[in-house]
N, C-alpha and C positions, 0 to 999 in steps of 0.2 A: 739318562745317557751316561753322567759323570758312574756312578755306581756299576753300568753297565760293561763299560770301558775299562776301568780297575779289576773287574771280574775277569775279564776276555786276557788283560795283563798279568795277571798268578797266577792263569791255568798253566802258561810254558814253566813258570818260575815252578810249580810241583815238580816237575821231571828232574830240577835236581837232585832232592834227597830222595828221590825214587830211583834214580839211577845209582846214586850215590851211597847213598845210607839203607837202601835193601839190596839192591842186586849186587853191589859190588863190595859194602861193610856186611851185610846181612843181618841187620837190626831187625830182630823180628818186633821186638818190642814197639817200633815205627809204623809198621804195615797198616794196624788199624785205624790210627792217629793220620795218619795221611791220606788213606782212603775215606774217612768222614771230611778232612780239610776237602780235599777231591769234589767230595759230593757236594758240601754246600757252597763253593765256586762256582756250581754248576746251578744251582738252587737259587743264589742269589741272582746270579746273571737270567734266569730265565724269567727271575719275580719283575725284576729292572726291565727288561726288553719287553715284557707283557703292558706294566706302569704305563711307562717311556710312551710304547707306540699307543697307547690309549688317550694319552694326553695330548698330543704332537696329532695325533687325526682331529678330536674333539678341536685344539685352537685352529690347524690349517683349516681345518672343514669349515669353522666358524667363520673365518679370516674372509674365506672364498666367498659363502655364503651371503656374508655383509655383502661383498663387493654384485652379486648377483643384483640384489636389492637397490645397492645405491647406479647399478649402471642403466637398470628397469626404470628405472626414478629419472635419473637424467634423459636420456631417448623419450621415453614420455613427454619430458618438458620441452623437446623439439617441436617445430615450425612443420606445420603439414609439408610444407614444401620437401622438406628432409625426407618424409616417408614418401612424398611419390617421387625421390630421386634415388632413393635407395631401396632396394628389393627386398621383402621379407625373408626370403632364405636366407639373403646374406647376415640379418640381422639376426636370426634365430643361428645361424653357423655362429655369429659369435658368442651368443649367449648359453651356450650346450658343447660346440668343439673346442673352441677359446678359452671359456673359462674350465673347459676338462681339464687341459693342459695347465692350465694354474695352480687348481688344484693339485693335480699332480706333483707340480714343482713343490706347491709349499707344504703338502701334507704326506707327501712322500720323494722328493730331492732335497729339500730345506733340510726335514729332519733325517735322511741319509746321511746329510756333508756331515752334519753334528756329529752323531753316532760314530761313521766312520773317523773321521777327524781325532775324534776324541779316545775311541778303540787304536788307534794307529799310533797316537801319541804316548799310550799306555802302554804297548809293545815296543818302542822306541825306546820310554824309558827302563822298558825292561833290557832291553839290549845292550844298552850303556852301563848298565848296573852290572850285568856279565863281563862285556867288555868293551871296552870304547873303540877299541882299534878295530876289531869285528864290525863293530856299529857303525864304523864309519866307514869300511867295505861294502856294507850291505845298502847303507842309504844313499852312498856316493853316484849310484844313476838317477836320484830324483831329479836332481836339476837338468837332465837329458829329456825329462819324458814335458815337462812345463809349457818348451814353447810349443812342440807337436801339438800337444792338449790342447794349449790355447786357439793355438789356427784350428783346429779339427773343430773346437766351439764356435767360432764364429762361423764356420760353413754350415754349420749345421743350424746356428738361427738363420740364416741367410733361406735355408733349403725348407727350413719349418715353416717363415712366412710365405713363402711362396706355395707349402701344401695347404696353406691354411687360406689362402686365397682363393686357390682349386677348390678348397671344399665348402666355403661358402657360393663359387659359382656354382657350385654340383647340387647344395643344397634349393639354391636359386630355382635350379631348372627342375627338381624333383617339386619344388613346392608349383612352379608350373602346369606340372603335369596334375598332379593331382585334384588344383584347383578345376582345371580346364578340362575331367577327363571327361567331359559329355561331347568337348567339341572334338575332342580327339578320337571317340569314337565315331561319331557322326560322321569325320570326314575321314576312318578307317585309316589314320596313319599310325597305328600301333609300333607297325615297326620301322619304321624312321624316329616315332620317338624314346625307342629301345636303344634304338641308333645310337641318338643326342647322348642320351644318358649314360650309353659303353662307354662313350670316348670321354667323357668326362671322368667315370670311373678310373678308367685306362691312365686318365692323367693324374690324377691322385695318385693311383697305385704305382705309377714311375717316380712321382715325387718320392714318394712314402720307403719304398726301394732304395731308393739314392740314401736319403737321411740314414737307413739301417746302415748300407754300406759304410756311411762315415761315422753313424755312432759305434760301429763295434770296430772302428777302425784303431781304438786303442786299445785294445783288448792283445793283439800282437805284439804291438808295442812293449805293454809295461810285461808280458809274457819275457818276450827274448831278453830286453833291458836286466826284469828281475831273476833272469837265470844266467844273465855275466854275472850279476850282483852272489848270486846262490853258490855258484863256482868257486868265486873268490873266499869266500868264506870258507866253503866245504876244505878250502885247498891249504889255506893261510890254520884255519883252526885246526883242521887235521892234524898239520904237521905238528900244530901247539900239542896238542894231546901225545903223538907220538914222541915228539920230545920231551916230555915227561912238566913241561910249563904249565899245563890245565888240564883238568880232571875231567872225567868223558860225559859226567853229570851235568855240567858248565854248558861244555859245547851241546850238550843234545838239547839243554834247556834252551840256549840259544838260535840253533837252529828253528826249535819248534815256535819261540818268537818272532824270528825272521819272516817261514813261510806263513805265519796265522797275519801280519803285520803286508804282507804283499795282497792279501784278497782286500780289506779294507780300501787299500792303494788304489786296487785296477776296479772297485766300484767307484770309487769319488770319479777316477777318471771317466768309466763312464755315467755317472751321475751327472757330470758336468753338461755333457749332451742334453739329459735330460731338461738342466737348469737352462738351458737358452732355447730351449724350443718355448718353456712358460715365460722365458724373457720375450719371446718374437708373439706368441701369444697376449701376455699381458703389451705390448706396444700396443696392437689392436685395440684389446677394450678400450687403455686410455685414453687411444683415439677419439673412440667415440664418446666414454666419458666425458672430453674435453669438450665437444661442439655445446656452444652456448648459444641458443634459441637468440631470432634476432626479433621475435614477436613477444614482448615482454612489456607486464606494468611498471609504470612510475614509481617509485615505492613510496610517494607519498602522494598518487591518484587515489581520487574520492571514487565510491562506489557507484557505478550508473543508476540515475534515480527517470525512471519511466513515468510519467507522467500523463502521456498521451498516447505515445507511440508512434511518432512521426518519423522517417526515415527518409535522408536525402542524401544523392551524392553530390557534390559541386566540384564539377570542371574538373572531373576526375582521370587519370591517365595512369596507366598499369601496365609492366611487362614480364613474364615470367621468368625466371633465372635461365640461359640456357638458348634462349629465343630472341632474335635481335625481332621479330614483328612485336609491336605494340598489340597488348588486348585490349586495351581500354584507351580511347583517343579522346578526352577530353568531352568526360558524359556528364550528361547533370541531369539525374531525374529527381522526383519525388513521392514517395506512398504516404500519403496522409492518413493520418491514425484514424484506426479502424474501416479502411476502405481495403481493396484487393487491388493490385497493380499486376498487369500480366505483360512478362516481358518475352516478347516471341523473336523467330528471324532464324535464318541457316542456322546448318553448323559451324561451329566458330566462331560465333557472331560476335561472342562476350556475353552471355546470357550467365550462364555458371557465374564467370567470374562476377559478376555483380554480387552474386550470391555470396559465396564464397569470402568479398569483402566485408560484408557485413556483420557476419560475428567474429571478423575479425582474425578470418584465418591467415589471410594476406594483408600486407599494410600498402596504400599506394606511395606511387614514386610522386605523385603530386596530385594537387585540391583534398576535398575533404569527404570524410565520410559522417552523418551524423547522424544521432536518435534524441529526438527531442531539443536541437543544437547543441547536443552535447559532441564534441570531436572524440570517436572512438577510440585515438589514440592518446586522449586524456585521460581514459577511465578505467579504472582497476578491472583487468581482463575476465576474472572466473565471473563479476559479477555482470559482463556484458552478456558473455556467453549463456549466462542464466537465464537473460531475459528474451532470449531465441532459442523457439523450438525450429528443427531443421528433418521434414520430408523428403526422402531421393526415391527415384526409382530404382537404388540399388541400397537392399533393406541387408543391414547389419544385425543380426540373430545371433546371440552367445549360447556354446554347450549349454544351456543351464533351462528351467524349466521355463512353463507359460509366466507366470507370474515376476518371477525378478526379469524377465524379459522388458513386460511393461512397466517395473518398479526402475527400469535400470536408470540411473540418475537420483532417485527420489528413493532410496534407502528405507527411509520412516516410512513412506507411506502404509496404511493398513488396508488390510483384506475388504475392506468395503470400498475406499478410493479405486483400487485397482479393479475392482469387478465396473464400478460405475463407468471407468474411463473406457473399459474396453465395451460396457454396453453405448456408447455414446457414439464408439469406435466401428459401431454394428461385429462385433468379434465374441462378446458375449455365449451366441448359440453355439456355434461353428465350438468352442474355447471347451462347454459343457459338454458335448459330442468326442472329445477326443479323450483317450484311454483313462487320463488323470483328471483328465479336467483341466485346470490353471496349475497343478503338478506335472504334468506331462512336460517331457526332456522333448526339446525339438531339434537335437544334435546339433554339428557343426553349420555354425551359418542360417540355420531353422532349416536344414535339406528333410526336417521329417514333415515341413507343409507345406502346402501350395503357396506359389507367388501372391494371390490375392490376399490368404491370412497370413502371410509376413506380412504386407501390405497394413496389413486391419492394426495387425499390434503393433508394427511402426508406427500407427495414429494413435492408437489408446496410449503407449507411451510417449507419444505429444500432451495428447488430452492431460494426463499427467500432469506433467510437466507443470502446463496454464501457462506458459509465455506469451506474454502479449504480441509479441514478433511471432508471426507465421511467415518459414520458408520451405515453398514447393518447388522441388525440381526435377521435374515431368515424373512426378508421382504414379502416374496412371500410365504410362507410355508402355511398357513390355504388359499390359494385361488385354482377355479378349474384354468383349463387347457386357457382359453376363455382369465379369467382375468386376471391371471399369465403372460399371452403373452402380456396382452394391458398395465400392469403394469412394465413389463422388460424390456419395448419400455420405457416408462418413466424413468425409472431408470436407463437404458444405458446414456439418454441425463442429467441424474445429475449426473452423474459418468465423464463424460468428462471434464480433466482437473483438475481432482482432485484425493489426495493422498486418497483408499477407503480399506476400510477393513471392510471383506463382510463374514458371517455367511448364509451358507446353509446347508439347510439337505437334499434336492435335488443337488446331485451332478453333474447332469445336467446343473444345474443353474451357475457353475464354470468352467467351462470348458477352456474358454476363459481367464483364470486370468493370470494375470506374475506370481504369485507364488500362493501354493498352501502350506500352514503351514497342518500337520495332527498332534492331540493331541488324548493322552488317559490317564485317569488317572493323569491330569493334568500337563503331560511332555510332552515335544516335541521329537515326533517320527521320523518324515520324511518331507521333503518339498523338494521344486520342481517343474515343471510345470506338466498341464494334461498330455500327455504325458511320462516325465521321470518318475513320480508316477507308472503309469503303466506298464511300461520295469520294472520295480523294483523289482514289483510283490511283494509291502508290506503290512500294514496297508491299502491304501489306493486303492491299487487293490483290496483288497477282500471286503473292503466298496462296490467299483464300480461296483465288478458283484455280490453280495445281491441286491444293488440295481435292477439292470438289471434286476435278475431273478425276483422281485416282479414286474415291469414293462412289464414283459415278459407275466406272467401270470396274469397284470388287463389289460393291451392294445397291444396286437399282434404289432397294427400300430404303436404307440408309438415307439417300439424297430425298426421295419424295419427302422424310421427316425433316432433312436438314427445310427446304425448301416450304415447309407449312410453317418449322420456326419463325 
């Protein structure tokens, strides 16, 4: 930049023995000697400005990039609570529109102020070396154009956080739609959700409007300012020259300092703009940077040593952020290692949240959680998590092929692990049948298989796994009848051996359990096996014939099986 700046400063400085010593001495002897000076001013400045911007991209680019990394890093190390209070769009708007704008600042406004700063300073001093009293005609409106600047920067962070807030709601409600666009066609609201998404547009692009308006709002400015400035001089050196006080080589050199010395100028000014939008940007990431997970190890907790696999809660009580009703009212059960515990009851009951507490994604507000009497909150976190494999009826699929689907977790594993786990998994067939085999890209989400083989390799990557903690939570509930059964086959064979605690809303699907926990209203009501539940004739009998009667009246057959059960 220094090099480049000195280059950009003896270009005006030529014009005086070109005005001087050819046009008006007429050394011809000069001509060539100052046209190779000429050239390599020109040569040099363009080596430097090539250098310069190569290097200034490579560190900002770097600079950002780290920061990509370590902001990925921190949000990861977030409290699930954090991701379902914050919206994916708005996360991905920070991490794509946010740190654009940082980028921007540091890899192209950082190194703009430099450049110019330093090019302005060189023409400066070229100026004073002419002449001082000109120099100080010509610079005497800088300190006019400061405070405008200033105020015009801070409107314009002001205006940039607030588009940047528009565009992670904008980004919010595209990622919406996208996700959801089967229900959006199904119930045929295309254009209401066209709608949504104009007006959000609409609101960005008034934001974004505005910001233009006040970033070029110095561009007039240092215009009129630097053509008092341009006048004055033209007027004051003029006369100098016609008074015979300086030589017209002087003044031309200095002029052509002056106006090369104002474009510098009116970019810093608006660079400045630029620099506080990546100021209102960069506030954002560090925001979120800064959130400190409140789910974290001891740092000098021992690692969870499984022994058994025994899982209890005592006198446990939970409320979620946000919610003055309690989910959890002072529960106490227990799954004794290697039995099944199935926890049924409405919606809301606290069914999830039991689950949920367990490896530890939520900490309660009071009693305990334990595996083997160990207190979960005494045990160094990744290695509880290890020791629980976790089934939902809502299967998690990465762009990525069959195989690191069921590897995901278990990195090492090799090509015979994973074919076993998925034959275990009954996914095996189905797996060989598809274009690649265990190569085959299943796209976003797994949308290239059906619900049942997500299903299958959500279990092989249990099988995997081999955690002694099994957690089902209504695993089988969105499947029909067909896949349900080829999927319960599966899930009998990863259930063996292992301590399980199993969420259905098919009470069918329990039948078989050593104990049957019933919740409502986030207390525990009754438990016991299928059976004593129904001698009881409690909560959970009158679950079991609602059910029945709706099974009664979608499949006649259905019931005659329930019923030989």
């Amino acid at each position: 930049m220094a090099v480049m700046a000195m280059a950009t400063g003896a270009m005006p400085q030529l014009l005086d023995p070109i005005v001087n010593r050819i046009l008006v001495d007429a050394e011809a002897t000069l001509l060539w000697p100052i046209a190779f000076a000429a050239f390599a001013v020109f040569a040099i400045k363009g080596v430097a400005t090539y250098v310069q911007a190569v290097l200034m991209a490579k560190v900002g680019l770097s600079i950002v990039a780290d920061l990509q990394r370590h902001l990925f890093r921190r949000v990861m190390a977030n409290d699930l609570a954090f991701f379902t209070a914050t919206a994916p769009g708005t996360l991905v708007s920070r991490f794509i529109h946010d740190i654009g704008l940082m980028r921007n600042a540091v890899s192209t406004t950082v190194v703009g102020i430099g450049r110019d700063a330093l090019t302005a300073l060189a023409l400066g001093i070229g100026m004073f070396y002419q002449d001082w009293v000109l120099a100080l005609l010509a610079l005497v409106v800088l300190p006019l154009c400061v405070w405008p600047i200033f105020r015009l920067g801070r409107r314009m962070r002001k205006i940039s956080g607030s588009t940047q807030h528009e565009t992670g709601q904008l980004a919010t409600l595209l990622d919406e739609n996208f996700q959801g666009i089967r229900h959006v066609k199904s119930y045929a609201t295309e254009s209401r959700e066209v709608e949504r998404v104009g007006r959000g547009i609409d609101e960005v692009l008034r934001l974004q409007l505005k910001g233009a308006r006040v970033r070029n709002l110095s561009n007039p400015l240092i215009e009129i300012l630097g053509g008092l400035a341009i006048v004055a001089v033209i007027v004051y050196g003029g006369s100098q020259v016609i008074a015979g006080t300086s030589d017209p080589g002087s003044f031309t050199a200095f002029i052509a300092a002056a106006l090369l010395a104002y474009e510098p100028l009116k970019r810093l000014a608006r660079l400045n703009a630029n620099l506080q939008e990546g100021l209102a940007a960069a506030a954002r990431v560090f925001d979120l940077m800064d959130r400190q997970p409140q789910i974290v190890s001891n740092p000098s907790a021992p690692a969870l040593r499984v022994a058994e696999g025994a899982v209890r809660l005592q006198n446990v009580n939970f409320g979620y952020t946000g919610s003055s009703a309690s989910a959890l009212d002072d529960v106490s059960l227990e799954a004794p290692a290697g039995k099944t515990v199935a926890l049924v009851g409405p919606s809301g009951a606290g069914k999830t949240t039991v689950l949920n507490l367990i490896p530890r994604f939520y900490d309660v507000a009071s009693g305990r959680v334990t595996i083997d009497d160990q207190d979960l909150r005494d045990v160094e976190l990744t290695s509880l998590r290890r020791q629980v494999a976790l089934v939902s009826q809502d299967i998690m699929l990465f762009d990525d092929d069959v195989r690191a689907n069921i590897a995901y977790g278990q990195q090492d594993a090799d090509r015979q692990a994973v074919e076993r786990a998925a034959r275990h998994a009954g996914a095996h067939d189905f797996i060989q049948a598809l274009p690649q085999g265990y190569d085959t890209q299943v796209g976003p989400r797994g949308v290239k298989l059906s619900g049942g083989q997500r299903q299958r390799i959500a279990i092989a990557r249990a099988m995997l796994k081999n955690a002694p903690i099994l957690l089902l939570d209504e695993a089988t509930s969105a499947l029909d009848t067909e896949t349900e059964r080829q999927v319960q086959q599966a899930l009998k064979e990863l259930m063996t051996g292992r301590t399980t605690i199993v969420i259905a809303h098919r009470l069918s699907t329990v039948i078989d359990a050593d104990i049957i926990y019933v919740l409502e209203g986030g207390r525990l009501v009754e438990r016991g096996t299928h059976g004593e539940l129904l001698a009881a004739e409690g909560a959970y009998a009158k679950l079991y014939r609602l059910q029945f009667a709706e099974t009664a009246a979608e499949s006649p057959g259905d019931v005659a099986q329930a019923v030989a059960q």
